[in-house]
Each structure stands twice: as structure tokens, then as C-alpha cells.
DRENDRENRO-792683 format. One record per residue (C-alpha): residue in one letter; chain; x, y, z. Coordinates in Angstrom, 3 decimals, decimal comma. Layout:
// residues N
lokol r = a | c = A | east = X | north = Y | up = Z
...
This chain:
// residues 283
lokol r = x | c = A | east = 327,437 | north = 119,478 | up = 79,777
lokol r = x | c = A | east = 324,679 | north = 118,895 | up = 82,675
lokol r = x | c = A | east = 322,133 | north = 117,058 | up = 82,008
lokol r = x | c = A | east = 318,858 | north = 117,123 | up = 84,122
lokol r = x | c = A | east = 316,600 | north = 114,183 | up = 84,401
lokol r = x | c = A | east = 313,144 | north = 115,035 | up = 86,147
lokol r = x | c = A | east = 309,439 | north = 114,573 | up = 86,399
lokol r = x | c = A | east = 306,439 | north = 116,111 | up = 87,549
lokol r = x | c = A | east = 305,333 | north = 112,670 | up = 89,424
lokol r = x | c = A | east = 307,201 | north = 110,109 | up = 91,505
lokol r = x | c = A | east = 307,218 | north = 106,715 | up = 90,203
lokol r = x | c = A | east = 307,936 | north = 107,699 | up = 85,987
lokol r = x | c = A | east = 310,915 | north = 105,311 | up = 85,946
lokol r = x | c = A | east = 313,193 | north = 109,008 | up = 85,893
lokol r = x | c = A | east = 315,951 | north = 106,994 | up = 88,194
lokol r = x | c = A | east = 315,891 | north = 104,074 | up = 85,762
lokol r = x | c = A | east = 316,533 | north = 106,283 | up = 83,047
lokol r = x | c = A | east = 319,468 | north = 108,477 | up = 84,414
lokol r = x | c = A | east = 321,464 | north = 105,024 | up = 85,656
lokol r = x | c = A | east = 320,964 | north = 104,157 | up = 81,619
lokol r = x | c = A | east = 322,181 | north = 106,780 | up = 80,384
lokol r = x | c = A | east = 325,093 | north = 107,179 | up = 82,871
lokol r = x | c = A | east = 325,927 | north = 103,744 | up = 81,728
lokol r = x | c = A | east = 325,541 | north = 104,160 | up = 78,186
lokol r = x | c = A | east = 327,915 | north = 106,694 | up = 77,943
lokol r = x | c = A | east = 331,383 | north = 105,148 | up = 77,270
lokol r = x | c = A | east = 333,481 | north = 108,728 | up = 78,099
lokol r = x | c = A | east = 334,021 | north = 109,617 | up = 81,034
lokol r = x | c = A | east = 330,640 | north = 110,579 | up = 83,104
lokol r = x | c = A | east = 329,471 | north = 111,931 | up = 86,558
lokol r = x | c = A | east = 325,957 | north = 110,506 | up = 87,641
lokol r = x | c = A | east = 324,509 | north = 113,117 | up = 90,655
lokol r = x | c = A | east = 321,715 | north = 111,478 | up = 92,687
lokol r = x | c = A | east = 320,052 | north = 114,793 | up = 93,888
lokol r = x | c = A | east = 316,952 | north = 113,279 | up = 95,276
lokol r = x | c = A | east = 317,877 | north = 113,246 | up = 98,870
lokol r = x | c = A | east = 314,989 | north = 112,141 | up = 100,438
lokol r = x | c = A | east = 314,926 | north = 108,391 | up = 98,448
lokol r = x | c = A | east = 318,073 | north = 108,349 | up = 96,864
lokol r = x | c = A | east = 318,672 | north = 104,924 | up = 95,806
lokol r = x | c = A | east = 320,936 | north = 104,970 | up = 92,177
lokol r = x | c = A | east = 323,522 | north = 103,328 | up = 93,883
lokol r = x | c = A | east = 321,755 | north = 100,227 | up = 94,260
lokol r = x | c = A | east = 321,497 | north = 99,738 | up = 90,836
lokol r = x | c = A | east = 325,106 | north = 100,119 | up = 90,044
lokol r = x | c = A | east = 327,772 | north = 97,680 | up = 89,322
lokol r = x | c = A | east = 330,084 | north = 96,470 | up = 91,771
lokol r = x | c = A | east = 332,189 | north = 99,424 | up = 92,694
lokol r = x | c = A | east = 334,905 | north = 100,596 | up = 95,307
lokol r = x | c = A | east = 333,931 | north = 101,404 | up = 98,901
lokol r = x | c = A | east = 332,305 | north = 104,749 | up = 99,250
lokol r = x | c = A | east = 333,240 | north = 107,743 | up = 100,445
lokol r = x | c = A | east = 331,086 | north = 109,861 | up = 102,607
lokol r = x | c = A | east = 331,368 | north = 113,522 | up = 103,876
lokol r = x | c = A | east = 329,017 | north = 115,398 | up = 106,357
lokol r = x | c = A | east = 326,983 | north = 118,571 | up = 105,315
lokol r = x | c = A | east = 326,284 | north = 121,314 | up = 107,349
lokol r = x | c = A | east = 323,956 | north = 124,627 | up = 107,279
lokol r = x | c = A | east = 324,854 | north = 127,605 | up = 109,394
lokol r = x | c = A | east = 321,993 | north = 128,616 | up = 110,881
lokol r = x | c = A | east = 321,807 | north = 131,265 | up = 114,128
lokol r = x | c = A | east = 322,603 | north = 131,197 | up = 117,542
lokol r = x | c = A | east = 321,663 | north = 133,704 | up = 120,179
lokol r = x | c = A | east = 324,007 | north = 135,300 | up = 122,635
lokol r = x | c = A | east = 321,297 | north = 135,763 | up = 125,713
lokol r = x | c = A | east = 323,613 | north = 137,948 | up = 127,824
lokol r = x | c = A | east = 323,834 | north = 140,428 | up = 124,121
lokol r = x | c = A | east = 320,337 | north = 140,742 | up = 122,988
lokol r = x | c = A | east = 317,857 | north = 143,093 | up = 124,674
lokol r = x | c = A | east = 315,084 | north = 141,496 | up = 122,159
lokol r = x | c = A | east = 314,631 | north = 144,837 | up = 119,929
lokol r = x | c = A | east = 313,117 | north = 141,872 | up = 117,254
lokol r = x | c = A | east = 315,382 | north = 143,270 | up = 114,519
lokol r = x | c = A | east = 316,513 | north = 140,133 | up = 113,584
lokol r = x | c = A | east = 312,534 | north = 138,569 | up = 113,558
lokol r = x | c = A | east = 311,597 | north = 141,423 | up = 111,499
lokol r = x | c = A | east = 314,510 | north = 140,763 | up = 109,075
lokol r = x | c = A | east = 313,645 | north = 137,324 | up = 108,816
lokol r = x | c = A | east = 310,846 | north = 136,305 | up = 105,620
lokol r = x | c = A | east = 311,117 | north = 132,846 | up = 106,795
lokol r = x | c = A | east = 309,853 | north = 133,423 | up = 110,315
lokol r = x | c = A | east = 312,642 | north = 131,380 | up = 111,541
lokol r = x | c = A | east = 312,930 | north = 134,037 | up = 114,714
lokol r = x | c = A | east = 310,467 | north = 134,871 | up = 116,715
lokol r = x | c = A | east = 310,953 | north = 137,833 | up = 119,122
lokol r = x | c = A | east = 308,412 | north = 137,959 | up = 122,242
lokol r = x | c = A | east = 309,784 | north = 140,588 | up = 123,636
lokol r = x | c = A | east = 311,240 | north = 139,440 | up = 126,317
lokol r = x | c = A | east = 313,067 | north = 136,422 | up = 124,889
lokol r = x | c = A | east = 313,608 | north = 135,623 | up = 120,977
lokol r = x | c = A | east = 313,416 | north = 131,822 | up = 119,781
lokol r = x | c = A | east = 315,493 | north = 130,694 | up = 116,829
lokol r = x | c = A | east = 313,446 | north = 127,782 | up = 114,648
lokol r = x | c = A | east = 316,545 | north = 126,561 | up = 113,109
lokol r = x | c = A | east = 314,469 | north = 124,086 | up = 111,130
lokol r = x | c = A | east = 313,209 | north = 126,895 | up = 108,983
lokol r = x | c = A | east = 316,311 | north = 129,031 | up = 108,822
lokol r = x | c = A | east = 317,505 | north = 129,364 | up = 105,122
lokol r = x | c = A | east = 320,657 | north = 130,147 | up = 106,251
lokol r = x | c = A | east = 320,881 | north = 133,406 | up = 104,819
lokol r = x | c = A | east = 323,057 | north = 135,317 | up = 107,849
lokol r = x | c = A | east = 321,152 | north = 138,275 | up = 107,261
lokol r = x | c = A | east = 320,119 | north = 137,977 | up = 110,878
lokol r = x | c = A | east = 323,602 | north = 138,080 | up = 112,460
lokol r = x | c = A | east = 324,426 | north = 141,437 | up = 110,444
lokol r = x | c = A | east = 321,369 | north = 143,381 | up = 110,937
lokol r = x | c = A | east = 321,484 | north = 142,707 | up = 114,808
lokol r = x | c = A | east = 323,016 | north = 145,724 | up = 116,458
lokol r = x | c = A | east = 324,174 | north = 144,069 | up = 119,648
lokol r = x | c = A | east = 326,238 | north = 141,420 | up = 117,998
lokol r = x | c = A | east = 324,162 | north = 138,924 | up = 119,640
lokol r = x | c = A | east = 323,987 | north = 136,628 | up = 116,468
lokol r = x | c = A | east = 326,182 | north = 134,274 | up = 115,598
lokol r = x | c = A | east = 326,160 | north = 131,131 | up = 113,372
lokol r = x | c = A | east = 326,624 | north = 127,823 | up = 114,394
lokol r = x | c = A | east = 326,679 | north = 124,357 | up = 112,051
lokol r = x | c = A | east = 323,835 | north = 122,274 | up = 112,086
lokol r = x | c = A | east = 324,058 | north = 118,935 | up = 110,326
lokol r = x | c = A | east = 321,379 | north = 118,271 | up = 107,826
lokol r = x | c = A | east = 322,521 | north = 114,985 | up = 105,715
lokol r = x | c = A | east = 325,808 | north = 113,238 | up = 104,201
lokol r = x | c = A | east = 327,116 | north = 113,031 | up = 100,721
lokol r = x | c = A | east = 328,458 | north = 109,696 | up = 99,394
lokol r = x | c = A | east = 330,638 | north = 109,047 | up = 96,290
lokol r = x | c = A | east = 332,654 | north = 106,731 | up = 94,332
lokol r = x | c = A | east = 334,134 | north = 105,962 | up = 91,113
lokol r = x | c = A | east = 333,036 | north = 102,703 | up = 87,982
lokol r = x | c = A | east = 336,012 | north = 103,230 | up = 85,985
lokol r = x | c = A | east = 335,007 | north = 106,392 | up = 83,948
lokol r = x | c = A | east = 332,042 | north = 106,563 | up = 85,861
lokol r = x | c = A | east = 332,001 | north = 108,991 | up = 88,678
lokol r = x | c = A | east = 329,036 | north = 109,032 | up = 91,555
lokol r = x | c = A | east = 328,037 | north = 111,369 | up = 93,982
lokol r = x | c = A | east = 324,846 | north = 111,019 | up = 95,749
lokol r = x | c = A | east = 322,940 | north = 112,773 | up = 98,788
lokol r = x | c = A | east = 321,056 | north = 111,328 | up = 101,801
lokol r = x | c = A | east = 319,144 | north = 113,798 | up = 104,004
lokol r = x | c = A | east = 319,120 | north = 113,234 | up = 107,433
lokol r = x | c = A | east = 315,876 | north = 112,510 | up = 109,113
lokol r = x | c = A | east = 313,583 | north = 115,315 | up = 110,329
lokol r = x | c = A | east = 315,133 | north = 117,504 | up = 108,082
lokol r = x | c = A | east = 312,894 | north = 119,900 | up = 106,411
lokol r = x | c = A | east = 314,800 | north = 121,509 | up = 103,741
lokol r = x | c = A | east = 316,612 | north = 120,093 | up = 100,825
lokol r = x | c = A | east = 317,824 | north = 122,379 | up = 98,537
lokol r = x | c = A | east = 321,248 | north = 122,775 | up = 100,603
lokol r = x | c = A | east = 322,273 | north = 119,363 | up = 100,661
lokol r = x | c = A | east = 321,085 | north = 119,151 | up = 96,758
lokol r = x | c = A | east = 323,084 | north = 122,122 | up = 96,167
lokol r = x | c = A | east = 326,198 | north = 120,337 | up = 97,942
lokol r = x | c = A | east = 325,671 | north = 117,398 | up = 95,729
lokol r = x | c = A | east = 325,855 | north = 119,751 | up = 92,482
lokol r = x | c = A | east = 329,469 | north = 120,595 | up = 93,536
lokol r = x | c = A | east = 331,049 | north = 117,121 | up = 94,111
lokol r = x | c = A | east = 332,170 | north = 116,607 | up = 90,842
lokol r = x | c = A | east = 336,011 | north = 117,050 | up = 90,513
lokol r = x | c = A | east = 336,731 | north = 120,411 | up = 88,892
lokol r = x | c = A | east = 339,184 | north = 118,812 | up = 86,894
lokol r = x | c = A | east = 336,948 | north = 115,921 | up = 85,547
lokol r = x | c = A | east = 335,591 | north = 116,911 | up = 81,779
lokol r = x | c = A | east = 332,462 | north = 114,868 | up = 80,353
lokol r = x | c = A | east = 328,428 | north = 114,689 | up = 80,867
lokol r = x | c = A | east = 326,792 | north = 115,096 | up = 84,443
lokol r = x | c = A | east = 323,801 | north = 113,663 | up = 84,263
lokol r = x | c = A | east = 321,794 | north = 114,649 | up = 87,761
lokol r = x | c = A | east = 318,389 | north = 112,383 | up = 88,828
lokol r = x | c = A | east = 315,992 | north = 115,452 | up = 90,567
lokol r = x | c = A | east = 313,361 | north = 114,704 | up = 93,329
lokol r = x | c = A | east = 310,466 | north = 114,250 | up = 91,880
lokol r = x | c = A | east = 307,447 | north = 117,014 | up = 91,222
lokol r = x | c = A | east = 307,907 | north = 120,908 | up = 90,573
lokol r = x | c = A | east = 308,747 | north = 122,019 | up = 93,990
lokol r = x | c = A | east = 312,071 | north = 123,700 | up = 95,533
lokol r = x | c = A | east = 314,275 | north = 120,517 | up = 95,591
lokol r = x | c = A | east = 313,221 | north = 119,930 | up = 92,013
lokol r = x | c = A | east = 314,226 | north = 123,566 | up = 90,785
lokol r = x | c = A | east = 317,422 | north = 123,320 | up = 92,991
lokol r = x | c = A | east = 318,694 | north = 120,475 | up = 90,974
lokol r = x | c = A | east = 317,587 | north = 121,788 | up = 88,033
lokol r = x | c = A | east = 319,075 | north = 125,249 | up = 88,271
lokol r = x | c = A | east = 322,362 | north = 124,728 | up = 86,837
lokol r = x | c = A | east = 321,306 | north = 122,520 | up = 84,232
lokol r = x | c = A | east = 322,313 | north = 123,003 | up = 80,401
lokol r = x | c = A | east = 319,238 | north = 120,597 | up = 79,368
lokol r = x | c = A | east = 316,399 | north = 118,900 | up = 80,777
lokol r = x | c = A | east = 314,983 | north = 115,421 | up = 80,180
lokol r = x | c = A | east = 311,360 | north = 114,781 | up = 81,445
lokol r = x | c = A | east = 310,372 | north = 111,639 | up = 82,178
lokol r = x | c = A | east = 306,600 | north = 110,950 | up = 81,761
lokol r = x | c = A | east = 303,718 | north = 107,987 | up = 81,368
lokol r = x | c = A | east = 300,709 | north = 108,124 | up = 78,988
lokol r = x | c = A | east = 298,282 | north = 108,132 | up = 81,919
lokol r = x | c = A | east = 296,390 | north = 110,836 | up = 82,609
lokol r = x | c = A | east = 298,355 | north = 111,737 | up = 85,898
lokol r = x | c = A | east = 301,275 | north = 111,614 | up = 83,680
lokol r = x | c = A | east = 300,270 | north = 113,992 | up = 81,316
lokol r = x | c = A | east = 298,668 | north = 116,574 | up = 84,742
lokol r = x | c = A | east = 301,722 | north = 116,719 | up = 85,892
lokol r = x | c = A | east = 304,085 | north = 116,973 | up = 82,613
lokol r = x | c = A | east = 301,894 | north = 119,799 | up = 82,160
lokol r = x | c = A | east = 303,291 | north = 121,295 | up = 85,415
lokol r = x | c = A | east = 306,695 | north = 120,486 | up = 84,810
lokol r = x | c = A | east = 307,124 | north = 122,232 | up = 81,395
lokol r = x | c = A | east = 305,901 | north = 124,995 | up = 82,994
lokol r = x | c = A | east = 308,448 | north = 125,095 | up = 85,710
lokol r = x | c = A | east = 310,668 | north = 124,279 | up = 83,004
lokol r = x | c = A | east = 309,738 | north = 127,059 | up = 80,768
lokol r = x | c = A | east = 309,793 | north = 129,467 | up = 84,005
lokol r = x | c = A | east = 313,869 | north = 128,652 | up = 84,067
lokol r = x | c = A | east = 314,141 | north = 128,714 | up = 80,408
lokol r = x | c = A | east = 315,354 | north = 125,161 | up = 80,415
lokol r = x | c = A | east = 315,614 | north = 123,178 | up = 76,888
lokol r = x | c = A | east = 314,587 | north = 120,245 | up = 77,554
lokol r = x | c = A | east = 312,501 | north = 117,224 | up = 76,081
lokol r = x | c = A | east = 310,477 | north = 114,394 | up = 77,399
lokol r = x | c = A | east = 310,511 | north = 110,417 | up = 77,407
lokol r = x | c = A | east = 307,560 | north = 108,323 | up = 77,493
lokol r = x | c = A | east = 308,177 | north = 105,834 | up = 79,700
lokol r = x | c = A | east = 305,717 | north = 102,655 | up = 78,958
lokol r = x | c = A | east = 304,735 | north = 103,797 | up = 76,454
lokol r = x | c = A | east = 302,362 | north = 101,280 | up = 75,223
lokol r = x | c = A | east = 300,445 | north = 101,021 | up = 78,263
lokol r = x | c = A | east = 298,502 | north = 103,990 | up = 78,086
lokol r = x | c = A | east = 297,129 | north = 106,417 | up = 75,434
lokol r = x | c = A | east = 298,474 | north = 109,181 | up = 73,092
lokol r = x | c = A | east = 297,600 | north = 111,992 | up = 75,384
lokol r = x | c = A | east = 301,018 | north = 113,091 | up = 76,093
lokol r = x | c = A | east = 302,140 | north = 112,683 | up = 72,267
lokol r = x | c = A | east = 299,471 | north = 114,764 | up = 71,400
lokol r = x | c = A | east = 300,239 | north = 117,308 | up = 73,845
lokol r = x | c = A | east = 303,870 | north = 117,367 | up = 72,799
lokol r = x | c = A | east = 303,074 | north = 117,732 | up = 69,740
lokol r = x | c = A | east = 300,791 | north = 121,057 | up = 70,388
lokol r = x | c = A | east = 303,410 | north = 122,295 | up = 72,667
lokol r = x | c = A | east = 306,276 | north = 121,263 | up = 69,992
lokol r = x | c = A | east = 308,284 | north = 119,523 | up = 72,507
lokol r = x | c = A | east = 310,646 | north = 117,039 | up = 71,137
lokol r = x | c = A | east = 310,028 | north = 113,111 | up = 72,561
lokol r = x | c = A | east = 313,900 | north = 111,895 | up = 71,878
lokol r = x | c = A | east = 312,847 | north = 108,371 | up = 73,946
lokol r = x | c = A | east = 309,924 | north = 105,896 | up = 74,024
lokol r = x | c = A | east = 310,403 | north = 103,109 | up = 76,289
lokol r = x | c = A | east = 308,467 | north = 100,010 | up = 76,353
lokol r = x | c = A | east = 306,256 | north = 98,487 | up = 79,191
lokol r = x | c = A | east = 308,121 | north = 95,476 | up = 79,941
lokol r = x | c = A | east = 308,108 | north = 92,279 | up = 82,365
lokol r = x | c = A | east = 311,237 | north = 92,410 | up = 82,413
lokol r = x | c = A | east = 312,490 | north = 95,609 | up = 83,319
lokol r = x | c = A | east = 310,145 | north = 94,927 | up = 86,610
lokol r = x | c = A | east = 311,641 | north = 92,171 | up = 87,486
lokol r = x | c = A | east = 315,110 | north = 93,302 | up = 86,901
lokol r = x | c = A | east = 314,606 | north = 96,095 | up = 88,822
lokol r = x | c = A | east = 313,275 | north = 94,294 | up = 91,706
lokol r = x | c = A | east = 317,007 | north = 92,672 | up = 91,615
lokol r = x | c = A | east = 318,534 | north = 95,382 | up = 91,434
lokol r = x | c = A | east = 319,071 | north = 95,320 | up = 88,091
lokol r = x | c = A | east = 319,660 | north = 98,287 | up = 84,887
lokol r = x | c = A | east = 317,066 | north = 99,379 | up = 81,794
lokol r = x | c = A | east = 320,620 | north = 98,050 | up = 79,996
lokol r = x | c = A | east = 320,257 | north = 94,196 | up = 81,656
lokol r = x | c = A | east = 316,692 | north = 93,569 | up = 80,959
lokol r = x | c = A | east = 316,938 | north = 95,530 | up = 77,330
lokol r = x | c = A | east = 319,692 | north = 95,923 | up = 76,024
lokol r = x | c = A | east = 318,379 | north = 96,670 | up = 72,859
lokol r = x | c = A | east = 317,236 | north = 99,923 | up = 74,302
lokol r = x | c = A | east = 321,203 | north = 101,161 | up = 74,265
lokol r = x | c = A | east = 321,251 | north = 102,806 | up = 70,399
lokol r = x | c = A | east = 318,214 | north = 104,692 | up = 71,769
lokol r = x | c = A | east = 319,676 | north = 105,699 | up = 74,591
lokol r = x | c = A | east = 323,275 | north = 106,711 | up = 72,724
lokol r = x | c = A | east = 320,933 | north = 108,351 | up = 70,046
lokol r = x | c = A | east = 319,376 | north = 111,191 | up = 72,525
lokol r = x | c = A | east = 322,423 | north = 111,964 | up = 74,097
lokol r = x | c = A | east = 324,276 | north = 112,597 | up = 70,695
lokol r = x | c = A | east = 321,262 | north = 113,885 | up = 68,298
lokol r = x | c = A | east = 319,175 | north = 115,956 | up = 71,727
lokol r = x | c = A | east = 321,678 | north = 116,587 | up = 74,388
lokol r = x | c = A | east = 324,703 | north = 117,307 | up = 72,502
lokol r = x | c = A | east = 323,121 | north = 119,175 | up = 69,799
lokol r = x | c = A | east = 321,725 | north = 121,341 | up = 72,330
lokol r = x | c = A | east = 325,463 | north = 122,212 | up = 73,417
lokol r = x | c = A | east = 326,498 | north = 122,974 | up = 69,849
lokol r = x | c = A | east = 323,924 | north = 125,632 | up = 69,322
């Protein structure tokens, strides 16, 4: 079962949330970190063994000069204008190349070839039953969604239990990439009325994918009823409401877990995995 925690707005406490669960969950679970460009779950993680990192890389095309006579095949191929053919010479922009290969088998010279390009590193380690896998993309490195996608795969294939995956924040690519292979999605939200914009957005995106999914309010007494009322019209399920607290500020600025600054959040936490997730599974 993969579970999918994301949000239509940085800053929703959806990271928070996904290291609670992960740590509420007493069988054996895999925590993804799939937000590449800040991942940071790790730091709020118990002591744990030294990690292990692995490099990711992207084919993307490279031009034999003394091959091509620049018929612009390849540029006219490409809908992500990562060739450009002049003419007389043709330019690869390797930092929008999808990395389809398309290009290298429509060229009829066999002037295309693919060569790796480096784009970020994957980290991982284990908690006892707790396995973690996280992404960092490398700087200057436009595109996620590969690197996310790389991250989707570390768990062990022989390792059973609940991945629970933190997205990027907001409703673009690297949001839908982590959410793609998800069996249910959590959306984290505030009762501001930026929260509730872009909740709006994300159940659409959500609906688009034909996602189950639910929400969480997220200090939820520091705002108004917007987003209930919403939910309610929309008859989304909220499975979590989560205090504002001093607290969970200031253990958080430590370093800290939702678990160590209230722990009496835990039967809420165990509740929406066994009465939303899992229930979900069973149908």
C-alpha cells in the first residue's frame, strides 16, 4: 500500500505529517522523501545507521559532428525543443531533454547517441522496521520528475508493508510524478484562505488522476472553517485535525517529531491509517 502525502502550498506541515505517520506505524514501513529540491525528513529522524547514497543519471543526446549533415529531423522530432537545428550546426539543450531517445532513432545518419548526465543522488537507510530512501537534486538542475521517479523504486522488492512518500509541494510535474503510483492520497491543508486556494487546486489534480484521497487540517484552530465547509460540499473525508501548537514549533526547530511534542496525537494518527488508508485497500 502507497501512501501519498501532498499539498497544494509549501509550508502545510505535509513533511511533519509523513515522518508521523512513518513512525507511528509499528510494521514494517518505507518512508520516500520525493521532494528533491528541499528534502529534509531525514533530519527529523532518530539516530540511524550511516547512509547509503547512489548517483542518478538521465540519458540525454549527444551529437556525432562528423555523422550529421543537419537535415533537423531530430529538432523536428523533439516537443521539448531540446535540439535546435540551424542548419548548418544542431545544438543539444540537454537541460530540457526529457530523455525520451526518440531523437537517436528517428536520425537517419546514426549521428545520435546517448550519453549519462548526472542530475542528483539518492540516499537511504534503515530504523529497525523503518526503511528510508530520499532524493537530493543536484544544483542547476531543471527537471525533477526523473530523480523522483528513481526514488519511487528504492524500496526493496522483497520488503512488504506501507510506503508512505512526502511530494514537493503544489500541483505541478514533480507533484504528479510522486503521486502517480499512489494507492491513496493524503492532503495536507491550513484554514487560511491560501490554504483553502490551493486545496482547491490540488483536488483537482487529484481528481484528474483519480486518486482517493482525503485531507488534514493542519492548525486547525488558527484559522476559520473555510476548508471544512468546502470538504464538506465536495464530500471529502478530513481523517486528521491537528492542533496549532507552541510546541510542535519549537520541537521542530530541534529537530524534533509531531510524536515528541504530542504524543497524544499518535491514536489519531494510528486511526487514519487503519479506518482511511487501509480501508481504502480493502475495497
Amino acid at each position: 500500500m502507497k501512501v501519498a502525502v501532498a499539498s497544494g502550498k509549501g509550508g502545510t506541515g505535509k513533511t511533519t505529517l509523513s515522518v508521523a505517520l512513518a513512525l507511528s506505524v509499528e510494521e514494517p514501513v518505507s518512508l520516500l522523501d520525493c521532494d528533491v529540491e528541499e528534502p529534509n525528513c531525514h533530519l527529523f529522524l532518530p539516530k540511524h545507521e550511516p547512509m547509503q547514497t547512489r548517483e542518478v543519471f538521465v540519458p540525454v543526446p549527444h551529437i556525432d559532428e562528423s555523422l550529421c549533415d543537419n537535415c533537423g529531423a531530430c529538432a523536428r522530432f523533439c516537443q521539448f525543443n531540446a535540439i535546435a537545428s540551424l542548419g548548418v550546426k544542431t545544438l543539444v539543450f540537454s537541460d530540457l531533454c526529457h530523455s525520451c531517445g526518440g531523437c537517436a532513432k528517428i536520425c537517419p545518419k546514426g549521428a545520435i547517441t546517448e550519453m549519462d548526465k548526472l542530475i542528483g543522488k539518492i540516499g537511504s537507510f534503515r530504523i529497525g522496521e523503518l526503511f528510508f530512501a530520499g532524493g537530493t537534486l543536484d544544483v542547476g538542475q531543471p527537471i525533477s520528475p526523473p530523480l523522483i521517479k528513481e526514488v519511487l523504486k528504492s524500496v526493496p522488492g522483497s520488503r512488504d508493508g506501507l510506503v508512505i512518500v512526502d511530494s514537493p509541494p503544489g500541483t505541478s510535474c514533480p507533484m504528479v510524478a510522486a503521486v502517480s503510483e499512489a494507492d491513496f492520497v493524503i492532503l495536507v491543508t491550513e484554514p487560511t484562505p491560501f490554504g483553502l486556494h490551493d486545496l482547491k487546486i490540488a483536488v483537482e489534480t487529484i481528481r484528474e488522476i483519480r486518486k482517493p484521497h482525503c485531507v488534514v487540517i493542519n492548525r486547525c484552530d488558527s484559522g476559520d472553517d473555510r476548508v471544512e465547509q468546502y470538504c464538506d460540499k465536495q464530500g471529502i473525508q478530513i481523517a486528521l485535525k491537528i492542533p496549532d501548537s507552541r510546541n510542535m514549533a519549537v520541537a521542530y526547530s530541534q529537530g524534533k517529531t509531531m510524536l515528541d511534542a504530542m504524543p497524544e496525537m499518535r491514536p489519531g494518527l494510528e486511526s487514519m491509517i487503519n479506518n482511511v488508508i487501509l480501508q481504502q485497500k480493502r475495497k
